[in-house]
PDB file of N, CA, C and O in Angstrom:
ATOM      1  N   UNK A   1     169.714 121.433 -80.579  1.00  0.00           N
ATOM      2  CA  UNK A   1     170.470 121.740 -79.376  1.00  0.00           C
ATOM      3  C   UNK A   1     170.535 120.470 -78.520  1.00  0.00           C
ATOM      4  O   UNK A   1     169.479 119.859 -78.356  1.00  0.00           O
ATOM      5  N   UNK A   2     171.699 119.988 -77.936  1.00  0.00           N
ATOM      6  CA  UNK A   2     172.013 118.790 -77.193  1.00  0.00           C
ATOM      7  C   UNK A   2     171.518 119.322 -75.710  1.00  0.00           C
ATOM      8  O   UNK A   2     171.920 120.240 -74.995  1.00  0.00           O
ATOM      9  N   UNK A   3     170.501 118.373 -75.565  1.00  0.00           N
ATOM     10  CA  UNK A   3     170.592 118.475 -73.421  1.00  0.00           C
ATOM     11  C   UNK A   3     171.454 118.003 -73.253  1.00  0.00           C
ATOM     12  O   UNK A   3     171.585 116.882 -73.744  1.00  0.00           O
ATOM     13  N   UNK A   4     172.428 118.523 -72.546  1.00  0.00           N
ATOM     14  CA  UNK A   4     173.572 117.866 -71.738  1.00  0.00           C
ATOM     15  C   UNK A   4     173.290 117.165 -70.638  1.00  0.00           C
ATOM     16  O   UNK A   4     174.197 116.461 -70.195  1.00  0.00           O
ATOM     17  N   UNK A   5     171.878 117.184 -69.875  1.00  0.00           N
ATOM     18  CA  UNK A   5     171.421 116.806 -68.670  1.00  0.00           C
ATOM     19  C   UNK A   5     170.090 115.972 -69.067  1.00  0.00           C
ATOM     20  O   UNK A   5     169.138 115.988 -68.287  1.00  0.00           O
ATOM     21  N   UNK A   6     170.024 115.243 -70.278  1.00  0.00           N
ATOM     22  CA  UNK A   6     169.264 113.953 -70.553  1.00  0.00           C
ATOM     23  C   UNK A   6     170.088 112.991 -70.826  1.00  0.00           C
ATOM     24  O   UNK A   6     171.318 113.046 -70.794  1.00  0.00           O
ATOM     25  N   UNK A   7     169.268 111.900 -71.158  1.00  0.00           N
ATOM     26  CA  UNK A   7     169.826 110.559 -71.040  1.00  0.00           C
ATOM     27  C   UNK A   7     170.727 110.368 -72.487  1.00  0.00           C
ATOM     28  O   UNK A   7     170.576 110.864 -73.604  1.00  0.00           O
ATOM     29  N   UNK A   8     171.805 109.346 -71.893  1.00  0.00           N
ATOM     30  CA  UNK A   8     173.478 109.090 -73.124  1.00  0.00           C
ATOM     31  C   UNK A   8     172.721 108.872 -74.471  1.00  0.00           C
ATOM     32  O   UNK A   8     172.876 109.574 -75.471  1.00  0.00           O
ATOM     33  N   UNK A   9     171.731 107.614 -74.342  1.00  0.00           N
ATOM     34  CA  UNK A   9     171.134 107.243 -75.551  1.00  0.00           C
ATOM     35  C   UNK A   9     170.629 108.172 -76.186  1.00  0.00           C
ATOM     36  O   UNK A   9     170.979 108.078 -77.362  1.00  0.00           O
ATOM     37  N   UNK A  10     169.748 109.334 -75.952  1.00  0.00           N
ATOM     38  CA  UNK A  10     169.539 110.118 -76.559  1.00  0.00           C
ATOM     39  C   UNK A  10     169.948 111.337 -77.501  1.00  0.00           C
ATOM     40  O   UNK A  10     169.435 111.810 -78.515  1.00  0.00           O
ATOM     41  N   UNK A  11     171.440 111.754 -76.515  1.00  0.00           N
ATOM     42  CA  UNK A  11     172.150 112.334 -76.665  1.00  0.00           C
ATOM     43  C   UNK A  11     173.488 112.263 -77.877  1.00  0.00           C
ATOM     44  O   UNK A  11     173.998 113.228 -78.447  1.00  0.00           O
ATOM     45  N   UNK A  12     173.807 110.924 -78.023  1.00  0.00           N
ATOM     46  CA  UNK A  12     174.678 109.822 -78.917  1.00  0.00           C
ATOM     47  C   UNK A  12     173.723 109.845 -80.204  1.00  0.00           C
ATOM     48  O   UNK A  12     174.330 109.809 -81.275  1.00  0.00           O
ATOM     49  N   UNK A  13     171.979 109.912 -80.285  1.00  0.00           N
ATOM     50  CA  UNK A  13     171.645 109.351 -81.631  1.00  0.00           C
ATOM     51  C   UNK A  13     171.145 111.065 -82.197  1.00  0.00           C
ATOM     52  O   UNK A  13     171.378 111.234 -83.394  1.00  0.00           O
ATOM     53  N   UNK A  14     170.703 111.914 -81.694  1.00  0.00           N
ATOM     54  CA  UNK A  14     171.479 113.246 -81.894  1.00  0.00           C
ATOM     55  C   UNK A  14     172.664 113.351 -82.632  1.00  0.00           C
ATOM     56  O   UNK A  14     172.848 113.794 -83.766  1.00  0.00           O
ATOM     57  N   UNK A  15     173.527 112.821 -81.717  1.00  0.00           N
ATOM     58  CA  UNK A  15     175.280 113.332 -82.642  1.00  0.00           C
ATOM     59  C   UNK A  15     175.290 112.608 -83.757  1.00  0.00           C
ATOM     60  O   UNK A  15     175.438 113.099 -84.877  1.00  0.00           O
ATOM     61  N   UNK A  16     175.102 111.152 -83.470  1.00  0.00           N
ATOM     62  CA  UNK A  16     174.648 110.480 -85.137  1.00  0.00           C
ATOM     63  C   UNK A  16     173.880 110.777 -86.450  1.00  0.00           C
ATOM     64  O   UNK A  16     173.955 110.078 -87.460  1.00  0.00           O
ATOM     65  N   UNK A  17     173.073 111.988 -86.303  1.00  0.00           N
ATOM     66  CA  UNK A  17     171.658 112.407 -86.803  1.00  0.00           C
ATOM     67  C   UNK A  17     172.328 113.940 -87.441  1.00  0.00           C
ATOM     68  O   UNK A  17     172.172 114.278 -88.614  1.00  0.00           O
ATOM     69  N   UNK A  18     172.893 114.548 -86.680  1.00  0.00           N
ATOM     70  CA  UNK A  18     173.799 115.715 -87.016  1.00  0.00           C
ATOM     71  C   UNK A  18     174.954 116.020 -87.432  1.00  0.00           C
ATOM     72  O   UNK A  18     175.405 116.558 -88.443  1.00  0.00           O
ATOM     73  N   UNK A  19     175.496 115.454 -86.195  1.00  0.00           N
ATOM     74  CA  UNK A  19     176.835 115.371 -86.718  1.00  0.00           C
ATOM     75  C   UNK A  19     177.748 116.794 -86.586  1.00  0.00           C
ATOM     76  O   UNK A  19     177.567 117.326 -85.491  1.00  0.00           O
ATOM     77  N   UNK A  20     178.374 117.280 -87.171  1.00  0.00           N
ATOM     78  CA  UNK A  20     178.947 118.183 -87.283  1.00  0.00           C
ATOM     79  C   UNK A  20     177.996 119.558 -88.568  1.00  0.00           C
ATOM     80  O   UNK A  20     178.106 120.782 -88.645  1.00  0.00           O
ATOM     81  N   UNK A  21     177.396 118.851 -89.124  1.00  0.00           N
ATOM     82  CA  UNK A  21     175.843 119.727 -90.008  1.00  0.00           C
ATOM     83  C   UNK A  21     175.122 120.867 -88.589  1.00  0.00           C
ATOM     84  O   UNK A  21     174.894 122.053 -88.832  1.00  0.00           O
ATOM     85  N   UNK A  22     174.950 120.480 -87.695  1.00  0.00           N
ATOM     86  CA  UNK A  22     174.201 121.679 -86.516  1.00  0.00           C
ATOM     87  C   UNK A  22     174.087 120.716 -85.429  1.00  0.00           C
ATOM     88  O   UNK A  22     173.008 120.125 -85.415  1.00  0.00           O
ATOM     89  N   UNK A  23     174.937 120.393 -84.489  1.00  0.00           N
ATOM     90  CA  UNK A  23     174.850 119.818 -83.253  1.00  0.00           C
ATOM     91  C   UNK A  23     175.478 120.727 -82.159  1.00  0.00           C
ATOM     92  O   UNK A  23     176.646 120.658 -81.774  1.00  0.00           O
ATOM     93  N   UNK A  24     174.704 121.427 -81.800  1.00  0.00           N
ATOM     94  CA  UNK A  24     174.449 122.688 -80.619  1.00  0.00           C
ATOM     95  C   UNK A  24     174.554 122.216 -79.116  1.00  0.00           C
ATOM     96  O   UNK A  24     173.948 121.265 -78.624  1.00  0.00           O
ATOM     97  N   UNK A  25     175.272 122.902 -78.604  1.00  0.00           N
ATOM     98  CA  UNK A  25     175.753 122.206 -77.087  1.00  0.00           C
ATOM     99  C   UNK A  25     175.976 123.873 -76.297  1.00  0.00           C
ATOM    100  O   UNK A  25     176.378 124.764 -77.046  1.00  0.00           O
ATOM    101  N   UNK A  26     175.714 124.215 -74.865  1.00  0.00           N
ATOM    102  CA  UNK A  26     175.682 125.202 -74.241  1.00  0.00           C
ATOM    103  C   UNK A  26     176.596 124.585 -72.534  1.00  0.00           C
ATOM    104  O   UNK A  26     176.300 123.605 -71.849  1.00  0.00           O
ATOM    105  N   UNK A  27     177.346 125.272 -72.385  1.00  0.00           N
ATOM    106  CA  UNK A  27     177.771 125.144 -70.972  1.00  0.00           C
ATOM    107  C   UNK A  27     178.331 126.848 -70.379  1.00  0.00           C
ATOM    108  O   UNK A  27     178.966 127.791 -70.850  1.00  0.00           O
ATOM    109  N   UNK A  28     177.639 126.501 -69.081  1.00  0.00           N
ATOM    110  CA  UNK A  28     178.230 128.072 -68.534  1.00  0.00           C
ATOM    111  C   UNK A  28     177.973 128.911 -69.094  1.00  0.00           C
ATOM    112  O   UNK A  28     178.514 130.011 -68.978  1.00  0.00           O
ATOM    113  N   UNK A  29     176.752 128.531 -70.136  1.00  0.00           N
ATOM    114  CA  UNK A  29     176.101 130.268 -70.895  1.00  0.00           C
ATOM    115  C   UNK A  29     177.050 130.324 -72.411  1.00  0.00           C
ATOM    116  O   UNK A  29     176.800 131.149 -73.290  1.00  0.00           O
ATOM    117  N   UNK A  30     177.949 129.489 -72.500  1.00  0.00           N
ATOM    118  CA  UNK A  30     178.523 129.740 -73.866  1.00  0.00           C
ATOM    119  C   UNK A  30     178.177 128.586 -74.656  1.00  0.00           C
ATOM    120  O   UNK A  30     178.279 127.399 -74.343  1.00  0.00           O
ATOM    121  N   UNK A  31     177.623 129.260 -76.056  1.00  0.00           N
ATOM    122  CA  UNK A  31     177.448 128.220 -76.903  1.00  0.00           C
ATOM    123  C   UNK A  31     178.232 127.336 -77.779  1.00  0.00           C
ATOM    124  O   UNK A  31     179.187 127.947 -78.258  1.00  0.00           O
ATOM    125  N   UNK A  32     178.154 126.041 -78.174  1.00  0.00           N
ATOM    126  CA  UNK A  32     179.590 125.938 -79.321  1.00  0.00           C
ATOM    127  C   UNK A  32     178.715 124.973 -79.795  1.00  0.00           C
ATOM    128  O   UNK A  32     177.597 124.702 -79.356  1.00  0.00           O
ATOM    129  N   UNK A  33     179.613 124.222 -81.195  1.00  0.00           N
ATOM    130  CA  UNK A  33     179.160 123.422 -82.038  1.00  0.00           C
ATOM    131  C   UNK A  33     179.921 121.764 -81.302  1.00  0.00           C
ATOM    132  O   UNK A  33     180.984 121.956 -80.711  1.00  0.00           O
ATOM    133  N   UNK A  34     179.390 120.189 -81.338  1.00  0.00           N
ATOM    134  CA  UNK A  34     180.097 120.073 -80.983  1.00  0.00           C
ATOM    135  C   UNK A  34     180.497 118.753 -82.321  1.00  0.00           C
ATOM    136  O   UNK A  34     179.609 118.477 -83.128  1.00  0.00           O
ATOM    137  N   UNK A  35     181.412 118.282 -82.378  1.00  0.00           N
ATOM    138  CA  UNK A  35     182.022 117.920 -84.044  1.00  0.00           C
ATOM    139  C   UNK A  35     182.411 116.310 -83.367  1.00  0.00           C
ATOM    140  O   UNK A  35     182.491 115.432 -84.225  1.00  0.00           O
ATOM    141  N   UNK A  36     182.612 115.944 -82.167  1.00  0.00           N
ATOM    142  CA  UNK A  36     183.124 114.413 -81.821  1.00  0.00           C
ATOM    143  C   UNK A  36     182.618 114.285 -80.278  1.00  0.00           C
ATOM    144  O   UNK A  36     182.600 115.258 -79.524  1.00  0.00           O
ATOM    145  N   UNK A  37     182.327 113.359 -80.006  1.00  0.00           N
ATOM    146  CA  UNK A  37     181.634 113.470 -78.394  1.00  0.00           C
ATOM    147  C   UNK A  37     181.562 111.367 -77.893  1.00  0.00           C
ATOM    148  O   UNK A  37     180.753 110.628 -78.453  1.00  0.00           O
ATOM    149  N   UNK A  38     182.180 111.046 -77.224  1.00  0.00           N
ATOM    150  CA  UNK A  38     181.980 110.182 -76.724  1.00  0.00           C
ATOM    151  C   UNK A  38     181.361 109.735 -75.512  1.00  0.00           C
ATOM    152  O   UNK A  38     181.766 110.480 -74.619  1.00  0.00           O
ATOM    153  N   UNK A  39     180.588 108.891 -75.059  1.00  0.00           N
ATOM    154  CA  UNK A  39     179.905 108.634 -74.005  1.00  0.00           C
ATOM    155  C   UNK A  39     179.658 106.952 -73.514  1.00  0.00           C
ATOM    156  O   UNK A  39     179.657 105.975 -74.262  1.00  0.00           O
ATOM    157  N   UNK A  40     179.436 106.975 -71.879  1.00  0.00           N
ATOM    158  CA  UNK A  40     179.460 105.522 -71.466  1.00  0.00           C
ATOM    159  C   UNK A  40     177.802 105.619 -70.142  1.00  0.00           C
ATOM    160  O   UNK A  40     177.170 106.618 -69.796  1.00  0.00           O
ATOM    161  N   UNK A  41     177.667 104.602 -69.865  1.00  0.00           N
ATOM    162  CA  UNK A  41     176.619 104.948 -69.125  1.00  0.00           C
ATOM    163  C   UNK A  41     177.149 104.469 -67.669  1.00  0.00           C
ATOM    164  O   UNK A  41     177.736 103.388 -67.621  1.00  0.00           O
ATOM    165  N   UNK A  42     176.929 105.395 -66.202  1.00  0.00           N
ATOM    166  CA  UNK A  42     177.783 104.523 -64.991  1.00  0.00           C
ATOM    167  C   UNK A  42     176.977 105.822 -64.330  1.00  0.00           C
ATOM    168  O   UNK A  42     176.961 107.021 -64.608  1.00  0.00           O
ATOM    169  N   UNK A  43     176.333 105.028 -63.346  1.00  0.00           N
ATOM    170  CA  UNK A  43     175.821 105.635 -62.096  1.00  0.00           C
ATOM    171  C   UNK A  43     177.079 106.858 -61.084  1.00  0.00           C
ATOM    172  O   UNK A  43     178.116 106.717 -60.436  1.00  0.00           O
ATOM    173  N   UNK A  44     176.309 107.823 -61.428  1.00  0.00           N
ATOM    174  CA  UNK A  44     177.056 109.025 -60.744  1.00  0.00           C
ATOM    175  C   UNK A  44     176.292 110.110 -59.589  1.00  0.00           C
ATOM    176  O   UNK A  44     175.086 110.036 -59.354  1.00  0.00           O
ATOM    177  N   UNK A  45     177.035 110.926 -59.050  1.00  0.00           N
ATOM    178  CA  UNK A  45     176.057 111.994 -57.984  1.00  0.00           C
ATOM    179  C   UNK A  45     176.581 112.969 -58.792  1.00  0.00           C
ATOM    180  O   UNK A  45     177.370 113.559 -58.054  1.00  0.00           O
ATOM    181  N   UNK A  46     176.599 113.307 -59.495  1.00  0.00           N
ATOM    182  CA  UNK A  46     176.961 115.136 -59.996  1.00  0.00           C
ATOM    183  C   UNK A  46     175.850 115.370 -60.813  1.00  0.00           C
ATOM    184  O   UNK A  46     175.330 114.594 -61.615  1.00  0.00           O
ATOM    185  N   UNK A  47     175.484 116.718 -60.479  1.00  0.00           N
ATOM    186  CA  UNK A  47     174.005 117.068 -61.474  1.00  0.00           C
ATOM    187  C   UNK A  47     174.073 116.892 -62.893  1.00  0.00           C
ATOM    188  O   UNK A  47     174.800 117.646 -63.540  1.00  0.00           O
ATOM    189  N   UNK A  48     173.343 115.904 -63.520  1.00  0.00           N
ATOM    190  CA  UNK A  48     173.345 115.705 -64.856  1.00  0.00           C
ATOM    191  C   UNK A  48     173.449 117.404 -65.879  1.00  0.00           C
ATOM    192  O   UNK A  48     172.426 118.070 -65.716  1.00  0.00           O
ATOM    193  N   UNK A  49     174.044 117.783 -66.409  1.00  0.00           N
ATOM    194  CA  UNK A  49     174.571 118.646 -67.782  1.00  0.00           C
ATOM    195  C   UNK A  49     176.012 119.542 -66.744  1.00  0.00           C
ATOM    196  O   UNK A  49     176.726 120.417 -67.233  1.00  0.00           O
ATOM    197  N   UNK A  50     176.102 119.146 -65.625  1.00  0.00           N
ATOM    198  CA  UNK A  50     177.532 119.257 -65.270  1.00  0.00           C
ATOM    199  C   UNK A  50     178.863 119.432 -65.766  1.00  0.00           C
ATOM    200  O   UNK A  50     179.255 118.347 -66.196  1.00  0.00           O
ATOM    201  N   UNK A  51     179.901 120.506 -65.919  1.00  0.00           N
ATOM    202  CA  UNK A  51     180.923 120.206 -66.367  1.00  0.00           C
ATOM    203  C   UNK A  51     181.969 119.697 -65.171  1.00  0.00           C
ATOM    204  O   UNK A  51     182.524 120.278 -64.239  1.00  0.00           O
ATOM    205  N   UNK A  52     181.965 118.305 -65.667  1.00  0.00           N
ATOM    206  CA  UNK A  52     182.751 117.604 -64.759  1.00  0.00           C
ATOM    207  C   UNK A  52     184.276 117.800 -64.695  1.00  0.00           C
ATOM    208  O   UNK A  52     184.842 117.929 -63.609  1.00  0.00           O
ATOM    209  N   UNK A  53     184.627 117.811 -65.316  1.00  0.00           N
ATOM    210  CA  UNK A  53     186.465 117.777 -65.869  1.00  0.00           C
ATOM    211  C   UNK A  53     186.263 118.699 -67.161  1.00  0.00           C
ATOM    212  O   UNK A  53     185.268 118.736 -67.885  1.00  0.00           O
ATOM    213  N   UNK A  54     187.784 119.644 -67.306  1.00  0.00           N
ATOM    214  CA  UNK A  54     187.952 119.672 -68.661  1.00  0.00           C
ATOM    215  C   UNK A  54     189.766 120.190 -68.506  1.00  0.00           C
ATOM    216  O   UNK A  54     190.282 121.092 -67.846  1.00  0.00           O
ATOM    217  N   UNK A  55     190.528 118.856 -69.705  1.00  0.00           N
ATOM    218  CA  UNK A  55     191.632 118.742 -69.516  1.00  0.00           C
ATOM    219  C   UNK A  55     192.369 119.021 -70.695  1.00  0.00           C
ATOM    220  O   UNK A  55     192.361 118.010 -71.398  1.00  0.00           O
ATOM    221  N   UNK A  56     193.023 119.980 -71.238  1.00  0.00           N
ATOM    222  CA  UNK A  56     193.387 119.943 -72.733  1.00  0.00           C
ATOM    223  C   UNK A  56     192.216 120.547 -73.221  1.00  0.00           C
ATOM    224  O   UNK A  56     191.861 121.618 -72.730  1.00  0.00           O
ATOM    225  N   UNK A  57     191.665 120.096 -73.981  1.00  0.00           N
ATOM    226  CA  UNK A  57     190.622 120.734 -74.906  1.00  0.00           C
ATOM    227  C   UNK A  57     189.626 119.928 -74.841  1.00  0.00           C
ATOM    228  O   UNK A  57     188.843 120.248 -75.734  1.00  0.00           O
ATOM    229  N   UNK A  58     189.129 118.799 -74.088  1.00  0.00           N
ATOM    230  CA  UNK A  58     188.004 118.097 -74.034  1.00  0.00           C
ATOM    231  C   UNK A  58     187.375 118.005 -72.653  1.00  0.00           C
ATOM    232  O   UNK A  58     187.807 117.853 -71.510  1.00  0.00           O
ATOM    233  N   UNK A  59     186.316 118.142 -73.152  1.00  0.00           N
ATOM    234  CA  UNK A  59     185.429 118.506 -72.024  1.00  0.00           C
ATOM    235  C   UNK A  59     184.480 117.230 -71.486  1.00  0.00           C
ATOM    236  O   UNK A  59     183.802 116.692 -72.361  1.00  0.00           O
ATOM    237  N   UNK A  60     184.367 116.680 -70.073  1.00  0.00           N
ATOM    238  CA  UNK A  60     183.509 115.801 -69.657  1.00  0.00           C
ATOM    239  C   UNK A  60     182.307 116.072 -69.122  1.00  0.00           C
ATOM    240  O   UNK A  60     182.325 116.976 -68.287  1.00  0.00           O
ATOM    241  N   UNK A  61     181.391 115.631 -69.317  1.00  0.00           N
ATOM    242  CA  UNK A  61     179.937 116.332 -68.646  1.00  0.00           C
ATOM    243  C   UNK A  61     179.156 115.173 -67.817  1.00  0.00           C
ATOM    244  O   UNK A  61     178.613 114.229 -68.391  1.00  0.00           O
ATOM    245  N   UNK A  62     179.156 115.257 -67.115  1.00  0.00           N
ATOM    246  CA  UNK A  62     177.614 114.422 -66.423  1.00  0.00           C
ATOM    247  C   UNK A  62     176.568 114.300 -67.175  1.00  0.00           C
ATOM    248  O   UNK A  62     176.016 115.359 -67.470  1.00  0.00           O
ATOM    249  N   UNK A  63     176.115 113.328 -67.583  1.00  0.00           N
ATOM    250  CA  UNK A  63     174.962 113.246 -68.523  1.00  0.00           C
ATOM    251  C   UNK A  63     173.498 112.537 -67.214  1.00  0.00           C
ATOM    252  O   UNK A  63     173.848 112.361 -66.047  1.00  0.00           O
ATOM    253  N   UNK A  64     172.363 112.298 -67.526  1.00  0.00           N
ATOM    254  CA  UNK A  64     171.632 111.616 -66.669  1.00  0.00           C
ATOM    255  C   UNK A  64     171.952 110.243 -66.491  1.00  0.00           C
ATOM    256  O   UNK A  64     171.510 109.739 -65.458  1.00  0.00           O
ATOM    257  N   UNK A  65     172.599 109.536 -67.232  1.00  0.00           N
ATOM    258  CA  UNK A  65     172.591 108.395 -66.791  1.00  0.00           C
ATOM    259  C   UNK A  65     174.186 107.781 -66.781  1.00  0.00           C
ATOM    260  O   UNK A  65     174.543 106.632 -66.524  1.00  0.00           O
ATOM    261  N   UNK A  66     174.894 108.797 -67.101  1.00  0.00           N
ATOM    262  CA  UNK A  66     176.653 108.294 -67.595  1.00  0.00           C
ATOM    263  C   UNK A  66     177.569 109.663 -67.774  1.00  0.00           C
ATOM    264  O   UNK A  66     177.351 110.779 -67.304  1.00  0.00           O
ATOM    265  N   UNK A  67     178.608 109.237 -68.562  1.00  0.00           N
ATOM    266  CA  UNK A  67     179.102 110.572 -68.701  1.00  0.00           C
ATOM    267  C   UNK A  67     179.117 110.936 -70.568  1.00  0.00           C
ATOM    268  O   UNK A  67     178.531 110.296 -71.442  1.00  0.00           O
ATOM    269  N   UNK A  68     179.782 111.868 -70.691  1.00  0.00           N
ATOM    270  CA  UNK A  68     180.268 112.546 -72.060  1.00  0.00           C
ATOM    271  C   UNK A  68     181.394 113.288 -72.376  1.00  0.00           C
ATOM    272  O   UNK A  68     181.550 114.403 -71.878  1.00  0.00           O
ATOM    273  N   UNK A  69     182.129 112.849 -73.075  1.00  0.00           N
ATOM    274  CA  UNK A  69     183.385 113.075 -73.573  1.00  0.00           C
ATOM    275  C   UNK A  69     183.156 114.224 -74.549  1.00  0.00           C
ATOM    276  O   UNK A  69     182.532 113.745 -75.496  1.00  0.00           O
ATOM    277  N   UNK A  70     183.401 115.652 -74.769  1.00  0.00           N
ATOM    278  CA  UNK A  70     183.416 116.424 -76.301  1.00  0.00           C
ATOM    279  C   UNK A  70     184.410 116.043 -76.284  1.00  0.00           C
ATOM    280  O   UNK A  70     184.897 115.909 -75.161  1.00  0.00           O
ATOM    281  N   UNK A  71     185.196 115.687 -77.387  1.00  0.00           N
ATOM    282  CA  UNK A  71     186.625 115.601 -77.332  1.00  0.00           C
ATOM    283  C   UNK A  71     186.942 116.940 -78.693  1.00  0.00           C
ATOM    284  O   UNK A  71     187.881 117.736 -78.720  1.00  0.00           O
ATOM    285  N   UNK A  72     185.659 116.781 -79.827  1.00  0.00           N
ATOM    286  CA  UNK A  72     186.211 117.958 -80.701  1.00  0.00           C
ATOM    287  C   UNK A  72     184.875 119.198 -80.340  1.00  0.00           C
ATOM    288  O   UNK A  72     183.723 119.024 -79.943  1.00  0.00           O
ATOM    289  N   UNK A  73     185.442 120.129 -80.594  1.00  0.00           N
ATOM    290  CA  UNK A  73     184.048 121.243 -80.814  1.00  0.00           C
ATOM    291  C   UNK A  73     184.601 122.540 -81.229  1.00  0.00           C
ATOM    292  O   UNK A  73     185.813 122.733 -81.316  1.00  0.00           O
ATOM    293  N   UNK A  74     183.763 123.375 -81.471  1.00  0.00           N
ATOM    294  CA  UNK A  74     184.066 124.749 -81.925  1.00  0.00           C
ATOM    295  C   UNK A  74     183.247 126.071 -81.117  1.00  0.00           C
ATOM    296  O   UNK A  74     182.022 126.104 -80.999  1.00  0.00           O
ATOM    297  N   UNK A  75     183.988 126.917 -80.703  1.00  0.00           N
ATOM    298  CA  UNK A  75     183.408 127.757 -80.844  1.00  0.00           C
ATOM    299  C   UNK A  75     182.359 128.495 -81.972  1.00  0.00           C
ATOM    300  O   UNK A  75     182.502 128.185 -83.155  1.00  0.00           O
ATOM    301  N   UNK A  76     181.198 129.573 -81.547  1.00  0.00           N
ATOM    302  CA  UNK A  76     180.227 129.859 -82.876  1.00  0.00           C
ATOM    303  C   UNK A  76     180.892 130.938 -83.534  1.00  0.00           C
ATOM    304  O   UNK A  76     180.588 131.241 -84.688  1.00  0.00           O
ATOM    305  N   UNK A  77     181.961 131.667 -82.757  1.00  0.00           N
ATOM    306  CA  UNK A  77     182.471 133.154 -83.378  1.00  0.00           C
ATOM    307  C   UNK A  77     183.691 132.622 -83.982  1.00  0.00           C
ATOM    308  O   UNK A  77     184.396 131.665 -83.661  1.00  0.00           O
ATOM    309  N   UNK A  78     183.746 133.234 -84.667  1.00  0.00           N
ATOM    310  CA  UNK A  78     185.094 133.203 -85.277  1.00  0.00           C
ATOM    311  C   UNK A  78     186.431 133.773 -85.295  1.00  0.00           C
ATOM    312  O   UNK A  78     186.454 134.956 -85.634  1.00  0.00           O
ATOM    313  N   UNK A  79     187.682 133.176 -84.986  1.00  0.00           N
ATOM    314  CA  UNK A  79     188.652 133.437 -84.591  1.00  0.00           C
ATOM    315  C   UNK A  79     189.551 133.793 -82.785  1.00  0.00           C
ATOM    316  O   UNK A  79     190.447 134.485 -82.302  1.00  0.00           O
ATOM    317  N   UNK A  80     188.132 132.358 -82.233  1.00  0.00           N
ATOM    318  CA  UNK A  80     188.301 131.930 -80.829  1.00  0.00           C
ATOM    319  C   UNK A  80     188.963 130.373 -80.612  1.00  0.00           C
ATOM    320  O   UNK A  80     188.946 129.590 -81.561  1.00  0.00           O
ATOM    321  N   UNK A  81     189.448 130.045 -79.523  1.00  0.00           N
ATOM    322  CA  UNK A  81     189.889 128.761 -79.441  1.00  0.00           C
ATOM    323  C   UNK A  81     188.965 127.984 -79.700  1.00  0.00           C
ATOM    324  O   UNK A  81     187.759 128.228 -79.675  1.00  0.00           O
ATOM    325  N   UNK A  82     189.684 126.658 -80.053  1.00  0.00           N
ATOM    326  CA  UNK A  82     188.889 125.665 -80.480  1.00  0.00           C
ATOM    327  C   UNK A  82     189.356 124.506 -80.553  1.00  0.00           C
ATOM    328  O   UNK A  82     190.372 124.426 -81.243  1.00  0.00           O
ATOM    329  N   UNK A  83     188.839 123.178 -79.904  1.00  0.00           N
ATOM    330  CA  UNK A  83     188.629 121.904 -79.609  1.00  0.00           C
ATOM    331  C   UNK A  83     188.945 120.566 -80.674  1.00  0.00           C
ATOM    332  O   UNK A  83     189.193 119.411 -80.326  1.00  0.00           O
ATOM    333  N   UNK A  84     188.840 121.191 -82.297  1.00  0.00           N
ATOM    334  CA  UNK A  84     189.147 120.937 -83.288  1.00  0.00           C
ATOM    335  C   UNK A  84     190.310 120.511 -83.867  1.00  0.00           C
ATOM    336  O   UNK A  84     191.091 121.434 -84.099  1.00  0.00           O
ATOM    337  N   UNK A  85     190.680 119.431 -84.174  1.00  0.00           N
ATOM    338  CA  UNK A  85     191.810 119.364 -84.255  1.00  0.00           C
ATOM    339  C   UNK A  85     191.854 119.405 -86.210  1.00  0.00           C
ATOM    340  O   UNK A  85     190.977 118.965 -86.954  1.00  0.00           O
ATOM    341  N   UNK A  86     192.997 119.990 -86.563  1.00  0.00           N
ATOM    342  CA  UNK A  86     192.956 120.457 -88.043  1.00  0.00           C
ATOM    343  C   UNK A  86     193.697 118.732 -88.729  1.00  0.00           C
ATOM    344  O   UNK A  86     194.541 118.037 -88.163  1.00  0.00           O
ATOM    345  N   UNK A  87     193.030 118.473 -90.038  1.00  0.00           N
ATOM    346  CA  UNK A  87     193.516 117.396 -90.650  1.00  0.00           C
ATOM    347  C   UNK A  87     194.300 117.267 -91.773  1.00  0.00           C
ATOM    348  O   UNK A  87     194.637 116.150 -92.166  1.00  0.00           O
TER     349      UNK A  87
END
C-alpha cells in the first residue's frame, strides 16, 4: 500500500518495486491500483496525502516533500471508470 503522505523518494521506489504487479493507493476511502505515477520534490502547505487537483483522469496529491502525478490507475471492482489508458 502507497502512503500518499510520506516522502517522493520513497514512494517512486515502491512504484519501481511493484509496479503495476500490487501497487495499492487509497484516497477519500476508495481504493485503486495505481499502474503510472509521476513525481517532483517542491516545498508546499497542503497536508501531505492530499488530493490536490484532479483533471481528466489524473490525479495530483501532495506528497511530504513534493507532489504526485497518478496519471494511470484502476479501480479494484470491475466494470468502473478507469485512469488506464487501453494500448
Amino acid at each position: 500500500m502507497l502512503d500518499l503522505s510520506g516522502p517522493l523518494a520513497t514512494i517512486q521506489r515502491q512504484l519501481r518495486a511493484f509496479g503495476d504487479i500490487n501497487c495499492l493507493a487509497e484516497a477519500n476511502g476508495v481504493g485503486f491500483v495505481v499502474h503510472r505515477a509521476q513525481g517532483w520534490l517542491e516545498t508546499h502547505s497542503f497536508k501531505p496525502g492530499s488530493l490536490v487537483r484532479s483533471v481528466d483522469l489524473s490525479m495530483l496529491f501532495a506528497v511530504a516533500d513534493g507532489f504526485l502525478v497518478i496519471s494511470e490507475w484502476s479501480v479494484q471492482a470491475p466494470g468502473v471508470v478507469s485512469g488506464r489508458r487501453p494500448f
